[in-house]
C-alpha atoms as a printed R data frame, in Angstrom:
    type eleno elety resid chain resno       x      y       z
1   ATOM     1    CA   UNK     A     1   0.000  0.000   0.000
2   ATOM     2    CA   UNK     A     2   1.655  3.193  -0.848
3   ATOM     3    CA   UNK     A     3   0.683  6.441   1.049
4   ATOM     4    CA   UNK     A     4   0.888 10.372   0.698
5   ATOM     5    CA   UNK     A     5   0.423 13.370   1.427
6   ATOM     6    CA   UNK     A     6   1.055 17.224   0.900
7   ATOM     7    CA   UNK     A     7   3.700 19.560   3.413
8   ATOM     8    CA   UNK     A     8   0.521 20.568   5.764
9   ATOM     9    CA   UNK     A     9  -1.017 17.412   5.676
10  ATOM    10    CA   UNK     A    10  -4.269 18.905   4.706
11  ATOM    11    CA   UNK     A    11  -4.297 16.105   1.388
12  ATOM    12    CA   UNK     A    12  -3.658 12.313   1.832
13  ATOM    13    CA   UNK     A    13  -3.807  9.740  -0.690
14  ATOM    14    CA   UNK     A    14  -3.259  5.913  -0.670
15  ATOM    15    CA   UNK     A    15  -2.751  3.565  -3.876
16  ATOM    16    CA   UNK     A    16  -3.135 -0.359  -3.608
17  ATOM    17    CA   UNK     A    17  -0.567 -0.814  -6.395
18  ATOM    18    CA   UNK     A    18   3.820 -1.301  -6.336
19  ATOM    19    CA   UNK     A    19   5.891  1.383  -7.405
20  ATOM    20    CA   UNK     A    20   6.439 -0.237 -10.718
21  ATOM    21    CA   UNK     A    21   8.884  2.102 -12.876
22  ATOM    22    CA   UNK     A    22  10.095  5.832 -11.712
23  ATOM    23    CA   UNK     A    23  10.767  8.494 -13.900
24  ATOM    24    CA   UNK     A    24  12.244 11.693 -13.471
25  ATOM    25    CA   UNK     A    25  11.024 14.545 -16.135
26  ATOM    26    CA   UNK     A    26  12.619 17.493 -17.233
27  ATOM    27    CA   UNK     A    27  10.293 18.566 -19.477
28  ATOM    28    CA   UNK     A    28  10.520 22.345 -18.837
29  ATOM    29    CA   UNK     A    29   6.631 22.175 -17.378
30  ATOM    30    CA   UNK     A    30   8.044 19.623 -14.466
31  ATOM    31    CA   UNK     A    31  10.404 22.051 -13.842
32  ATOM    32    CA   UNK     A    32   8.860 25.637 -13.202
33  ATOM    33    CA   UNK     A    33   5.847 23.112 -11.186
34  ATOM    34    CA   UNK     A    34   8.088 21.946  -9.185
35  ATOM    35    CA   UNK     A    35  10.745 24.406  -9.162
36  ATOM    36    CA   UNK     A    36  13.628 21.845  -9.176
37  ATOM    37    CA   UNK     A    37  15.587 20.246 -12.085
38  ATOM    38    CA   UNK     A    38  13.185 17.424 -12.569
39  ATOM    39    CA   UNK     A    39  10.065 15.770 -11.254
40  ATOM    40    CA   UNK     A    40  10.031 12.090 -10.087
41  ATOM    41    CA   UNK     A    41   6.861 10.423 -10.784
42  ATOM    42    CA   UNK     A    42   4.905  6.374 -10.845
43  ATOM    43    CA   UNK     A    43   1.971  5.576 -12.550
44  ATOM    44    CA   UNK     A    44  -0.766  3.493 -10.477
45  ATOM    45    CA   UNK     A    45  -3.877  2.618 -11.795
46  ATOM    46    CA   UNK     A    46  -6.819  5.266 -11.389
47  ATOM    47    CA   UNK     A    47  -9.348  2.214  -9.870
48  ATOM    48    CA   UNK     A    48  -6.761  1.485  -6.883
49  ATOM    49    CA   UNK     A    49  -5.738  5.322  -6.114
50  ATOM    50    CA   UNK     A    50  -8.480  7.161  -3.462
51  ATOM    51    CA   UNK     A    51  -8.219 10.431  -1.368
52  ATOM    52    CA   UNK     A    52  -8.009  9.822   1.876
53  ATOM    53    CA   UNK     A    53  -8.706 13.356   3.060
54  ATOM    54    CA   UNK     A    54  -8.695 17.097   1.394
55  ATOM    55    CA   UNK     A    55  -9.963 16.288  -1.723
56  ATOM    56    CA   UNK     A    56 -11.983 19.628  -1.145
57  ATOM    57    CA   UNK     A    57  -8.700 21.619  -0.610
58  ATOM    58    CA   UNK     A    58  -7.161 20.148  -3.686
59  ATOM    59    CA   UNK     A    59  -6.728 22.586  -6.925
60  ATOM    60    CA   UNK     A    60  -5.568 22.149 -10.246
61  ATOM    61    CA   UNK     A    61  -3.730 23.183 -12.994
62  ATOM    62    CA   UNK     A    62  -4.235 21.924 -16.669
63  ATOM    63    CA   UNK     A    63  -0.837 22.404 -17.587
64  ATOM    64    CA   UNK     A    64  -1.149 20.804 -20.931
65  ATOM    65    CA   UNK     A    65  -5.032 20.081 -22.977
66  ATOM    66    CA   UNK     A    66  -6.454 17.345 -20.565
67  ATOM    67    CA   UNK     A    67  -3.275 16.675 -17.999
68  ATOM    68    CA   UNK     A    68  -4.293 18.011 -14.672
69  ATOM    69    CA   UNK     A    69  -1.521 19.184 -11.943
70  ATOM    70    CA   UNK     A    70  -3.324 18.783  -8.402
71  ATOM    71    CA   UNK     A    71  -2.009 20.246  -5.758
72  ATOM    72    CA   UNK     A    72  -2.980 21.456  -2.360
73  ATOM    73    CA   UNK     A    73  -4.688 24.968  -2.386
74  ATOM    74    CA   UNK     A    74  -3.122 25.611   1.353
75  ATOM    75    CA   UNK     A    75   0.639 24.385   1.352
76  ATOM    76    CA   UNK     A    76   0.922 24.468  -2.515
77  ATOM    77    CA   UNK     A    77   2.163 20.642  -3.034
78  ATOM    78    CA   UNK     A    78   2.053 19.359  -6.130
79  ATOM    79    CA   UNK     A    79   0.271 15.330  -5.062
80  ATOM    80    CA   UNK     A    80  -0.399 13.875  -8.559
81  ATOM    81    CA   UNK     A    81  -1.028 14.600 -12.101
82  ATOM    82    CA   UNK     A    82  -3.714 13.171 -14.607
83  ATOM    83    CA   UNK     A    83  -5.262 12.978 -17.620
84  ATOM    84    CA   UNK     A    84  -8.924 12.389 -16.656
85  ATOM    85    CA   UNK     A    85  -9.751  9.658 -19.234
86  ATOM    86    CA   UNK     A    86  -6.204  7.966 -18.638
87  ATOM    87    CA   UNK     A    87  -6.439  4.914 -16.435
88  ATOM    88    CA   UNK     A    88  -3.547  5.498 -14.536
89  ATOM    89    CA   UNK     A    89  -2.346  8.647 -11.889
90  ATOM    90    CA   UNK     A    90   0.692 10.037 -11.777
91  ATOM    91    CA   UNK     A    91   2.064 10.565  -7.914
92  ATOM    92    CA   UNK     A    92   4.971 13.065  -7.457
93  ATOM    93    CA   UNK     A    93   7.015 10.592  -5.465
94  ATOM    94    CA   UNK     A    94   8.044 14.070  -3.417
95  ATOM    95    CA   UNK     A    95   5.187 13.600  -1.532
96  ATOM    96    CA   UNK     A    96   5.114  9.937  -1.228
97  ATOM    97    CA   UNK     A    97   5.266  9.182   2.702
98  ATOM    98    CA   UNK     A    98   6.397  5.137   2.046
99  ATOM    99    CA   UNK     A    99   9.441  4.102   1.555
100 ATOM   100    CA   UNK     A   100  10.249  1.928  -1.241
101 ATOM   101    CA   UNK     A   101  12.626  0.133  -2.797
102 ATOM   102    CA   UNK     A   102  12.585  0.841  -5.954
103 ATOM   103    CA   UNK     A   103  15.213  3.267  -8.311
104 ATOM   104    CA   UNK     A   104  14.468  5.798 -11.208
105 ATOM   105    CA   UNK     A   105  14.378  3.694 -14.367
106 ATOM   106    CA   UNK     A   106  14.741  6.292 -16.747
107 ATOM   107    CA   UNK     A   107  15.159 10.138 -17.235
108 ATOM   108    CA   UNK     A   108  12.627 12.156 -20.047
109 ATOM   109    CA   UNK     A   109  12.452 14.960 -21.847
110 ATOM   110    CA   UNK     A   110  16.584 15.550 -21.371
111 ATOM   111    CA   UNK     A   111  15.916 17.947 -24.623
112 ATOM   112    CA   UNK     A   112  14.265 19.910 -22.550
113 ATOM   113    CA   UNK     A   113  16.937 19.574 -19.465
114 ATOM   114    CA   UNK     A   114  18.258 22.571 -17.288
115 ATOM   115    CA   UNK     A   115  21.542 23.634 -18.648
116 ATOM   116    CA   UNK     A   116  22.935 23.014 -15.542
117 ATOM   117    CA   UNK     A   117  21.871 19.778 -14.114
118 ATOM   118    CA   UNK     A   118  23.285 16.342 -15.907
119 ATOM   119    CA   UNK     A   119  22.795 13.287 -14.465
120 ATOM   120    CA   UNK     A   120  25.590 11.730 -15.366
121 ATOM   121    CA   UNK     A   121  28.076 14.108 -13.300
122 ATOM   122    CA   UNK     A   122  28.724 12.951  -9.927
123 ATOM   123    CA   UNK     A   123  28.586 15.497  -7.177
124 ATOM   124    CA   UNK     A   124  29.291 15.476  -3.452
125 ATOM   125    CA   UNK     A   125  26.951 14.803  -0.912
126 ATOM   126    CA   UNK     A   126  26.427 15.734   2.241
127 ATOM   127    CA   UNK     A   127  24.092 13.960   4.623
128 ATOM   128    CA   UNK     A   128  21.997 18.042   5.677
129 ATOM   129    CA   UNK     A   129  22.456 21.323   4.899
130 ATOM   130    CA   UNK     A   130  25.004 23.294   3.321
């Protein structure tokens, strides 16, 4: 069972479905949503994704003709993203609150990439801050 939910907690969601295949878009779209250099998503299947709570606080953006961005109207996380006659969700794995085991299987849109992220450079890491 995987389970989310936005910064405030206001939205929660749940899915009865693995965390099949991760992808991380740059598509310039993911980017100025999100803010970052890419957005990690999984498809589930629309019949075993429900709301748990703040489906009412939810709002939405339809960034492209027929894909929907929702997000929390309070905290301003972006949950999931969906085009309505699709028959699967997309969850922003940001705001997944399980854990699991799974790794990215492939990057998109890297036409459309920030200039100065590449995922193929290694850089060091530091376990917080600065």
């Amino acid at each position: 069972m995987l389970k989310g939910s936005c910064l405030c907690g206001a939205v929660a969601y749940e899915a009865d479905a693995p965390v099949e295949r991760i992808v991380h878009c740059h598509c310039q779209t993911c980017r100025k949503t999100h803010g970052t250099a890419f957005s990690s998503v999984a498809a589930v299947p629309r019949d075993k994704f429900r709301w748990l709570r703040g489906e009412e606080a939810l709002a939405a953006i339809e960034s492209s003709p027929g894909k929907f961005r929702r997000f929390c109207s309070r905290c301003g996380s972006h949950v999931v993203a969906e085009r309505v006659a699709q028959p699967v969700v997309l969850l922003r794995l940001g705001c997944l609150d399980t854990e699991v085991g799974e790794r990215p299987q492939v990057h998109i849109w890297r036409s459309d990439a920030a200039p100065w992220y590449d995922p193929k450079v290694n850089v060091p890491e530091k376990q917080e801050g600065v």
